[in-house]
N, C-alpha and C positions, 0 to 999 in steps of 0.2 A: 369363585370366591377369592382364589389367591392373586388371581388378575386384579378383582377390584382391589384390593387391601392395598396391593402394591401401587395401584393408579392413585391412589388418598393421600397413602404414604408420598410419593413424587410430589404430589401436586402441593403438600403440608409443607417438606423439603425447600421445593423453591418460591414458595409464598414466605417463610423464614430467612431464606436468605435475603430475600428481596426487602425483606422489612430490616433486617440486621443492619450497622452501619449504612454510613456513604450518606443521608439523610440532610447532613449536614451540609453536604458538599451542591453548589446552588452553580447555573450555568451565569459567565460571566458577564456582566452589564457592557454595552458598547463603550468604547475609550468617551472620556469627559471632556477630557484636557490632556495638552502635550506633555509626551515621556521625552527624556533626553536620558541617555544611558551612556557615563563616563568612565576613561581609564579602562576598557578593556579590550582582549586581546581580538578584534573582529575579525570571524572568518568567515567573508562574504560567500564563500559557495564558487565559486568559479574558481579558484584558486590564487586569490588575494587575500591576504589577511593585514588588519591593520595591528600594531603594534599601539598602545597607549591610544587607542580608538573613540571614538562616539558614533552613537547613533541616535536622529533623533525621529518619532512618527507621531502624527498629529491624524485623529479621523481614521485609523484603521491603515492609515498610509505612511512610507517612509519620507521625509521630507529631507532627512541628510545623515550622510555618513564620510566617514572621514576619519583622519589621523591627527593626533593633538589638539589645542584646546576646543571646546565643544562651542558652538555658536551662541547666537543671546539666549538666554534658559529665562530670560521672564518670564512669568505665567505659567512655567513647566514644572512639572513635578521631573525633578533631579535624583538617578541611583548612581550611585558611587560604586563603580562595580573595577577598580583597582585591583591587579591578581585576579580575576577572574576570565571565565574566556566567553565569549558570545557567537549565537551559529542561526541559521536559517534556522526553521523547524525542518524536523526530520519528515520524508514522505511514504509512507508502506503501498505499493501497490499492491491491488492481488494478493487480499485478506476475506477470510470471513469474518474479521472483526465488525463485532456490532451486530451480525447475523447470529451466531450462537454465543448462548450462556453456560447452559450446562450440557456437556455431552450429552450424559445420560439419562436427562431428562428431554423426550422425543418433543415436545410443547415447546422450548426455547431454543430449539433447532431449525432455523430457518433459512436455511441458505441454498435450497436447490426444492427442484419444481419436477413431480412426476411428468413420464415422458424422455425423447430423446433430443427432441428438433423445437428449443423452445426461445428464439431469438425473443420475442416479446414481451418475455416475465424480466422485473428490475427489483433490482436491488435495492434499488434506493428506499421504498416505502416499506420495506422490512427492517429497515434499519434504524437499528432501537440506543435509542440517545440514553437511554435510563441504564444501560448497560453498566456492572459493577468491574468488568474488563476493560472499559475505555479509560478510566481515571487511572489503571495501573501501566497501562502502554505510556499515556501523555506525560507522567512522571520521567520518564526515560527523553522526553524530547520529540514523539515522537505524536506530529499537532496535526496533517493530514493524513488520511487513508482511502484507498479505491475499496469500497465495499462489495464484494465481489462473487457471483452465483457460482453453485459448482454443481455437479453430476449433467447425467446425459452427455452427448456430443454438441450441443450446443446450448449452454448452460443459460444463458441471457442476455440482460445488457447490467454493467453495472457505474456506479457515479464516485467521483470524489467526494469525501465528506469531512468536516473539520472536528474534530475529534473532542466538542462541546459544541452543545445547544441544549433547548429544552423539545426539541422535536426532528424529525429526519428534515421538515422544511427549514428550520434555522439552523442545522448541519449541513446542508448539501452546499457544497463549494463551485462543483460543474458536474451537472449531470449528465447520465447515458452518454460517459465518455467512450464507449466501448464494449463490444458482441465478444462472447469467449466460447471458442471452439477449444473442445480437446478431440486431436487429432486421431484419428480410428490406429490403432495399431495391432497386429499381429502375434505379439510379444506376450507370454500369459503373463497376469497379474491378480494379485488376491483381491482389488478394488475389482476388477470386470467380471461380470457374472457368466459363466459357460456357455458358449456359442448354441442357438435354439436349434433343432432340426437336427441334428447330427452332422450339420455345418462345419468345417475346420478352420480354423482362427484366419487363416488366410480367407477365406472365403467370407465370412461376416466381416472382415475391414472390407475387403472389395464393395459389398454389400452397402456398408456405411459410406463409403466414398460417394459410391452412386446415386445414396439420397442426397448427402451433400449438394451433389454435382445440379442434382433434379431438383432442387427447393432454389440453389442460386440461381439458375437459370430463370425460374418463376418471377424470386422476388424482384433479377433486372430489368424483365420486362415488367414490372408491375410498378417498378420504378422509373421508368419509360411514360410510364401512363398521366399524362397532367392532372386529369381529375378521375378517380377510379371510381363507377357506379355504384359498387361494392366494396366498402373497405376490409382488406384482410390485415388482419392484427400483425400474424408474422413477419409479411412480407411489408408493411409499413415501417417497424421498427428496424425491417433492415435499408430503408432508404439511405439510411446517412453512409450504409459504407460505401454506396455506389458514390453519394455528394464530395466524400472524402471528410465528412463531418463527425463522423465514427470511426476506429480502428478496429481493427480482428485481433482479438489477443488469440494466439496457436498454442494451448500447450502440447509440446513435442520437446522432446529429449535428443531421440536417435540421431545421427547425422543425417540418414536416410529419410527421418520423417519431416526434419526441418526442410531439406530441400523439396520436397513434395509440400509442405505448409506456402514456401514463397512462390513455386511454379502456382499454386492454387489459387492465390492473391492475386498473382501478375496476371493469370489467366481472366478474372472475377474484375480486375481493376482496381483491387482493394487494398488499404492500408495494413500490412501485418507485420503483428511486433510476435515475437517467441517468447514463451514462459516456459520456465527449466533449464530449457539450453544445456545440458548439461555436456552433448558431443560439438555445441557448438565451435568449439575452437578447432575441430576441424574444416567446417565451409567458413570459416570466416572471409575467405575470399567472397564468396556466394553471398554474404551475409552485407556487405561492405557494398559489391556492385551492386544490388538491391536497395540500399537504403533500410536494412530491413534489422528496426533494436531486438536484444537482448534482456530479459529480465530474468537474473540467476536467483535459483530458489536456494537463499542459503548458503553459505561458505562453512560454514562448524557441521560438517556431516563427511563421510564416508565416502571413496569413489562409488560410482556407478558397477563398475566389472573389476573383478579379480585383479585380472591383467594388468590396470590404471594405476598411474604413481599414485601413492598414500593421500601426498600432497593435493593431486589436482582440486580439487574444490578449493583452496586457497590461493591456488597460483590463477584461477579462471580467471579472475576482474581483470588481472596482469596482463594475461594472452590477448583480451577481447581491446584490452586501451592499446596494446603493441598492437595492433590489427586495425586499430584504428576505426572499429565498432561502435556506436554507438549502446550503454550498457548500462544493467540500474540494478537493484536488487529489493527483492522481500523477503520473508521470514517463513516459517509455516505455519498453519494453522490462522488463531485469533490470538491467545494469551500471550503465545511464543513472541508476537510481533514487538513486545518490549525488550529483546534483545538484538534487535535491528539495528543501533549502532554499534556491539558489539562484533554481528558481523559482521559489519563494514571493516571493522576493525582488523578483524582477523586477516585481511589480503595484505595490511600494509607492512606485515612480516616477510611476505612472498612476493615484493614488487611494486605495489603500488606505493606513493604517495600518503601523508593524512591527508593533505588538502584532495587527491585526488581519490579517495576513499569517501571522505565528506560528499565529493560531488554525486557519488553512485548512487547515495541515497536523499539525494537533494535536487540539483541543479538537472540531473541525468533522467532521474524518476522525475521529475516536474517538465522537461522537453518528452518523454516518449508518452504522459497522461497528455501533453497539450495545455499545459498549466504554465510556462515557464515564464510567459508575458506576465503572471500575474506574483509567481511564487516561485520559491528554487532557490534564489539569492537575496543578498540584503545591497538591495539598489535602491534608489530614489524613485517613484513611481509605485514600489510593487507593496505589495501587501505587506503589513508588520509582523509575520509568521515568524515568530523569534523566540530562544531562550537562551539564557546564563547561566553557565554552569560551574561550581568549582575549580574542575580540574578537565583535562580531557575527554570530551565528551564520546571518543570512541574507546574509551576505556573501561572497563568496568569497577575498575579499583577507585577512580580517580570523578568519573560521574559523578555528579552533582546536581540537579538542578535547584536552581531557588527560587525562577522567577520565569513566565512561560506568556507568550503574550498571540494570540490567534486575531488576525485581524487589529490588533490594537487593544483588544481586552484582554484584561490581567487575569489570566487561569488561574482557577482555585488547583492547587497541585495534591492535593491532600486525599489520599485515594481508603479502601480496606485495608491491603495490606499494611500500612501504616498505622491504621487506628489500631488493628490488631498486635500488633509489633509494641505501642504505646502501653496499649491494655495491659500487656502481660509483663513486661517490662515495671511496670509499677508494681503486677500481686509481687514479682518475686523480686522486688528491691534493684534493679536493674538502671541505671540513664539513660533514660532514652533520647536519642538524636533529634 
């Protein structure tokens, strides 16, 4: 009885919230006519910035950018964006954003697949555009995301998605960019549940290796194969890592476990990027003659061990660009992902750059998705993935946005926390912003 009451009570819960707010907020029309955006300060992503800049995109596409006066603006609709500064859109990788709503409610939790060995399950068709967490990340700048499986040792595949549409098909940007292994490790952890059999931690990672070792073997030769009599689901979805048309996201931390992630790759013939990294700036040598990215989980946290300067998670981005690494970052979780420029933010106290902080989660994260032809920067050609913002957009004093534009359409920016923020600011006599 108290099972059911509480299953009614959940389900009452988030069918309320789902009806509360955000109702308003309608996904954006494709561009009509040209925008020409003047007078502000462009920070193309690669580490040019124009000073009294424009930019203009027509169709979803950029058509020019530049420094001083803006081109012919006939037929354009013209922003005067004077004082203000202008940036690529920001890019999250390796998110479950858009997979979960409510923690604790088990029904809007969707981001991993019973099982351990599940290359074939995506992310992408899980991925819920109705989400009352996307409208508050894209407020911060923050206009593509990798929407990303988690649990098991081999979680799935997951896709780039544009952070509006009215469905995962009018989100998805480039899909099944990418299989995520997390790597077997030894190490206890409150996430890993107690080795079966009276097994000792070493002996269930060996264990896990060895399915590893035994599934990739299969699915190469199954990839081998021109036309299979039999299609296997698994082993189909892992084609593209052998084509090079997919990557291996690893997450591993240890130094130990990274180099065992890229021998595994090099052995396999496969594209692998790291997620975590957190001992990475030890092999970075390792990491460098490999070809092999970085995506750091986070700068505003805590070392790893005791032993570790306070600092290291701020000074990482510093060590991995001094090494000459190729490096990007994400956030945790889904919510948290609105503080992603933030933490870009936080390295450029300890070494980086802003322009070179900007790129980690731009230009950086858009070459290691395999997006960079299309997004990353504000170039001619590439998509109009763009917002204005007040003040510094890796600040959080100084953050602004006002104006947010995915492919050419003008994002509605207007999320909950906002209407709420308004709501209440009115009962108790308040200005709201």
């Amino acid at each position: 009885m108290t099972n059911k009451i509480f299953s009614i009570t959940a389900a009452l819960m988030a069918s309320a919230a789902i009806a509360f707010g955000q109702a308003n907020i309608m996904p954006a029309k494709p561009q009509s006519k040209p925008v020409i955006i003047t007078g502000a300060t462009i920070h193309v992503g690669n580490g040019t910035v124009y000073n009294n800049g424009y930019i203009a995109f027509d169709k979803g596409k950029i058509t020019a950018v530049g420094e001083g006066a803006a081109p012919n603006t006939a037929g354009a609709d013209v922003i005067d964006a004077a004082g203000k500064q202008l940036y690529p859109g920001f890019i999250c990788p390796v998110t479950n954003l858009g997979l979960v709503e409510f923690e604790a409610v088990k029904a809007s939790v969707d981001d991993s697949e019973t099982g351990e060995l599940n290359p074939h399950v995506r992310a992408l068709i899980a991925y819920n555009t109705d989400s009352k967490v996307i409208p508050t990340v894209r407020s911060n700048g923050v206009l593509l995301a990798q929407a990303t499986p988690d649990g098991g040792v081999i979680s799935g595949q997951s896709s780039v998605m544009m952070l509006d549409g009215w469905n995962w098909e009018d989100a998805a940007y480039k899909t099944d960019v990418a299989i995520h292994l997390n790597w077997p490790y030894n190490r206890p952890s409150f996430r890993r549940a107690p080795a079966p059999g009276g097994m000792s931690p070493a002996e269930r990672t060996q264990k896990e290796i060895d399915a590893l070792e035994d599934l990739f073997g299969q699915a190469k030769a199954y990839a081998e194969i021109g036309k299979p009599s039999v299609k296997n689901l698994r082993f189909d979805a892992m084609k593209g890592l052998f084509n090079g048309s997919k990557k291996l996201f690893v997450n591993a931390n240890n130094a130990k476990e990274i180099i065992q992630a890229i021998n595994f790759g090099k052995k396999w013939g496969v594209q692998v990027v790291i997620v975590g990294g957190v001992e990475s700036y030890l092999v970075t040598d390792v990491l460098k003659q490999n070809n092999v990215p970085v995506i750091i989980r986070e700068t505003q946290t805590l070392p790893d061990k005791d032993e570790d300067d306070v600092y290291l998670p701020y000074k990482l981005p510093r060590m991995l660009q001094d090494a000459g690494v190729l490096y990007g970052l994400t956030g945790i979780g889904f919510w948290r992902q609105r503080n992603l420029p933030f933490e870009a933010g936080q390295a450029v106290g300890y070494g980086l750059t802003k322009e070179q902080a900007l790129s980690m989660i731009t230009l950086n994260n858009a070459k290691i998705l395999g997006i960079d032809k299309t997004t990353g920067t504000l170039e001619v050609g590439k998509d109009a993935n763009l917002f204005i913002s007040k003040g510094d957009a890796l600040d959080m004093i100084t953050l602004g946005v006002e104006n947010a534009y995915i492919q050419g359409r003008n994002i509605d920016l207007d999320n909950l926390h906002k209407q709420l923020y308004k709501r209440y600011s009115e009962k108790y006599g308040f200005k709201a912003n």
